[in-house]
C-alpha positions in Angstrom: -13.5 -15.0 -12.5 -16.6 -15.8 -14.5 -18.7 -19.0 -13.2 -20.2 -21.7 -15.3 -22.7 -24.1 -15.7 -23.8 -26.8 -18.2 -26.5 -28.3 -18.7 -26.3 -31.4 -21.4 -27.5 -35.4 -20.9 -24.4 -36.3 -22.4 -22.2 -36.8 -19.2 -19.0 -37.5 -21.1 -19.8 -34.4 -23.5 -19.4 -32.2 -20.2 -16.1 -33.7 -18.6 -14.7 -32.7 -21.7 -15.8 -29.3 -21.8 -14.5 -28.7 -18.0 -11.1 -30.5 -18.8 -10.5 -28.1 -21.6 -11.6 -25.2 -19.8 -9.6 -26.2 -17.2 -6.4 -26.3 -19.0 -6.5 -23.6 -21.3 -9.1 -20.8 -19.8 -8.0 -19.5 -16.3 -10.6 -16.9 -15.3 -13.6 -19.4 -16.0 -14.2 -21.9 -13.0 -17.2 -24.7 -13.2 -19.9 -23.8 -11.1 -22.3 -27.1 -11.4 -23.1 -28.8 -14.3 -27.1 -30.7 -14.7 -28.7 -33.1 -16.1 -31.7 -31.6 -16.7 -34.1 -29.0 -15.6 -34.7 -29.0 -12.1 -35.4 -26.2 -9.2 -32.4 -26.7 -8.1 -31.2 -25.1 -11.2 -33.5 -22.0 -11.6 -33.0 -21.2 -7.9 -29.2 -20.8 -8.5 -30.3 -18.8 -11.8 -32.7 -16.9 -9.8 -29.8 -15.8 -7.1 -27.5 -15.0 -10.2 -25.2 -16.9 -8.8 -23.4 -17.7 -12.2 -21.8 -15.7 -15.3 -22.2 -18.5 -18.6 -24.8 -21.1 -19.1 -24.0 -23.9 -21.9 -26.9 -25.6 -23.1 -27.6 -28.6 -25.5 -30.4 -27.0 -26.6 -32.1 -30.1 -28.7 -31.5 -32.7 -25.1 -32.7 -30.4 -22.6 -34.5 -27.7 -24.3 -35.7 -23.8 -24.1 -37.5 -23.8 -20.8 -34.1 -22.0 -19.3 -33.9 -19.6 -21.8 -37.8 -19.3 -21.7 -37.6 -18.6 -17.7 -34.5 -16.3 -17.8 -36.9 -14.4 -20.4 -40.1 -14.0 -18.6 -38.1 -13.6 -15.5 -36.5 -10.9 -16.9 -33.5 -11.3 -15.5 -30.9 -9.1 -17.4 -27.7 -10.2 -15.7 -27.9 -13.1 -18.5 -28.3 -11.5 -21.6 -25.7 -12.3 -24.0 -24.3 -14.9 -21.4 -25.7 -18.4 -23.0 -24.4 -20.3 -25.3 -26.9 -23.2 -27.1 -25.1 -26.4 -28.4 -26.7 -28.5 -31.1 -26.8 -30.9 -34.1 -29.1 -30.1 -36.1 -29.6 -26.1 -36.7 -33.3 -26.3 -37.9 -34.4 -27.8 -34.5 -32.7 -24.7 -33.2 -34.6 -22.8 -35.3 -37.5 -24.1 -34.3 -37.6 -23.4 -31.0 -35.9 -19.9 -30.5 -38.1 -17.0 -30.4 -37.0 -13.3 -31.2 -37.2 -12.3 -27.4 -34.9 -15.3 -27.0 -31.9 -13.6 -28.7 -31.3 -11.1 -25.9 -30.0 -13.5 -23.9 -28.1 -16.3 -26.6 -24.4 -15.1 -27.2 -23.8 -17.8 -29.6 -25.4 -21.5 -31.4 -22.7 -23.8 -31.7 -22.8 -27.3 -33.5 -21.8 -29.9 -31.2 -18.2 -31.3 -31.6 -15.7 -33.2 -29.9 -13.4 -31.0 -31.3 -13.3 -28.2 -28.5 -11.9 -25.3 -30.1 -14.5 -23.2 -31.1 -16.4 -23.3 -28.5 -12.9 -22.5 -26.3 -12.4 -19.5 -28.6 -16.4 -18.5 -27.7 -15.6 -19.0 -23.9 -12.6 -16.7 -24.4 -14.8 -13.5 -26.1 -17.8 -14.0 -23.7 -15.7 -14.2 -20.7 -13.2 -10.9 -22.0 -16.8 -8.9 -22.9 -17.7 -9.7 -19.3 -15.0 -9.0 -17.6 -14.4 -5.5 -19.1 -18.4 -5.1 -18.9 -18.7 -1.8 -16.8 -22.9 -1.0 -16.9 -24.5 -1.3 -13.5 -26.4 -4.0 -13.4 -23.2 -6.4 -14.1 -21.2 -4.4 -11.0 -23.9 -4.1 -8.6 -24.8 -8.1 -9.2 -20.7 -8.6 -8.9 -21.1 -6.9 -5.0 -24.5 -8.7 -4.3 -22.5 -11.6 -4.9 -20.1 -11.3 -2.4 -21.8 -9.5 -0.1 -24.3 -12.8 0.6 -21.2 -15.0 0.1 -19.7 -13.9 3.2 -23.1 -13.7 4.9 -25.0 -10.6 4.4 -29.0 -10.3 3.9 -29.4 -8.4 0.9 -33.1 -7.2 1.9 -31.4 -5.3 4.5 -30.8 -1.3 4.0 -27.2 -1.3 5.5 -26.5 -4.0 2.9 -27.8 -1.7 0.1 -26.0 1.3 1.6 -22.7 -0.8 1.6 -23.5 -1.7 -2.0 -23.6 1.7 -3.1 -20.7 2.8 -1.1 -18.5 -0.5 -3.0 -20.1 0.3 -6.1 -19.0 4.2 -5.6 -15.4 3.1 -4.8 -15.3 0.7 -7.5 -16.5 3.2 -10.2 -14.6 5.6 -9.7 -11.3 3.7 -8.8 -10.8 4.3 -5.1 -8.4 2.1 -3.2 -7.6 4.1 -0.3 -10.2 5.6 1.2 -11.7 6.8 4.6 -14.6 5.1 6.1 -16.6 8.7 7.2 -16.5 9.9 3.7 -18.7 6.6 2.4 -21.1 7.4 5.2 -21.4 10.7 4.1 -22.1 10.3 0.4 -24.4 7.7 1.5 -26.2 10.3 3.8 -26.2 12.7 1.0 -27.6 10.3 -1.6 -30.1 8.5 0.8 -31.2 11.8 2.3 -30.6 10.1 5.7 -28.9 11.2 8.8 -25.5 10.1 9.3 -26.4 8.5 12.8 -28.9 6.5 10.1 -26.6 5.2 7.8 -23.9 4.2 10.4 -26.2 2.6 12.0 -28.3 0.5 9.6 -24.6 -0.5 8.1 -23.6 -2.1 11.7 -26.6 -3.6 12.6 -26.3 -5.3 8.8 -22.6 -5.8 9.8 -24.0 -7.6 13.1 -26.1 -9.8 11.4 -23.9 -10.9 8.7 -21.6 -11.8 11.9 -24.3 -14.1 13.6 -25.4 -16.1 10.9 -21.9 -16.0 8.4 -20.2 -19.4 7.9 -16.8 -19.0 9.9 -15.1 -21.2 6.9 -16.4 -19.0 4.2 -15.0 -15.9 6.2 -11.3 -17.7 6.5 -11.3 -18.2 2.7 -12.6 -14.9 1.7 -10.4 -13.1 3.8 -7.4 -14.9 3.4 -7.4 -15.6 7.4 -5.2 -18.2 8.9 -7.4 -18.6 11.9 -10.3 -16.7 12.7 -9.4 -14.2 15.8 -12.2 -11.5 14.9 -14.3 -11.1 12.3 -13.8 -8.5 9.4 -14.3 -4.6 10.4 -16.7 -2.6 7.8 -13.8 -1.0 6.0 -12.1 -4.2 5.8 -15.6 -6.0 4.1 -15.5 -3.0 1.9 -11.9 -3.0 0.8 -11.6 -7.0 0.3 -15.0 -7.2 -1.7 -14.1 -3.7 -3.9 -11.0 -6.1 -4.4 -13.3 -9.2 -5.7 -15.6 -7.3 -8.3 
């Protein structure tokens, strides 16, 4: 599922765009939709919390684009699409670093086919996208959905032992053998990695949101919370 934002003045533009989407595109669900710049905005960008950014590039501008850029943050490239009116104003705000992250410049149309049939190829490139950074942002993603502090080594060693499943196609699987690639790998004890992953596991636990953990894990009620093969399994699942 690939998540979306737009970012356009034009308030009935957007409804239009979502109901469209909404009928005809299935794997793309609206994340937020703006206004206008605001930090609101580029702290969501910043947590790569979304897949597709539209922009109406001649109401709101290049300063997204210009932050993504000297952010550097690769999860966007060829994952925004610009909307305008007139292609020389386009013109004369892109720069060539610019094009790293623009998948496509679209004139503005009631008419919502094209840009349906853009939405279509961005979200099929992305979802058969296989490089690492996409995959490890896909487990990042889910990991601090359901609670976890990514700063914390047992979260990075469960990243690498969901990307390692993931990657090479592993549903079953037996919980020692991730500890022991991730000893092998990390050049750490296996005492160490057990035990950096449960005390991650712990935390997540203490500070989660119980209603989050319901949803995610398709719980009726929540009796206990997740083991660590379960959180493994269910987010290998959600990449």
């Amino acid at each position: 599922m690939q998540k979306l934002i737009i970012i356009d003045k034009d308030i009935s533009y957007i409804h239009t765009v979502f109901n469209n989407i909404s009928e005809t595109i299935n794997n793309i669900k609206l994340y937020n939709f703006y206004l206008n710049d605001n930090e609101n905005l580029r702290d969501i960008i910043c947590n790569k919390e979304i897949d597709i950014i539209i922009i109406d590039v001649e109401t709101i501008g290049i300063d997204i684009i210009e932050f993504i850029c000297k952010n550097n943050i690769e999860i966007y490239k060829k994952s925004i699409i610009l909307l305008y009116n007139n292609i020389l104003n386009v013109k004369k705000l892109l720069k060539k670093d610019y094009e790293n992250y623009i998948f496509k410049c679209i004139k503005k149309s009631n008419n919502m086919e094209y840009l349906l049939n853009i939405l279509l190829k961005i979200t099929f490139i992305k979802e058969n996208n296989f490089e690492e950074i996409i995959i490890t942002n896909k487990i990042e993603r889910n990991l601090r959905k359901i609670g976890y502090d990514l700063n914390d080594i047992g979260t990075k060693y469960l990243v690498e032992g969901i990307k390692y499943l993931y990657k090479n196609d592993i549903i079953e699987f037996k919980l020692n053998n991730i500890y022991l690639m991730l000893s092998k790998n990390y050049k750490k004890s296996l005492n160490t990695v057990q035990g950096d992953i449960t005390i991650a596991i712990k935390k997540m636990r203490k500070n989660c949101n119980e209603k989050v953990i319901l949803e995610y894990f398709n719980y009726l009620e929540l009796i206990k919370m997740p083991t660590i093969k379960e959180i493994i399994s269910v987010v290998n699942e959600n990449i």
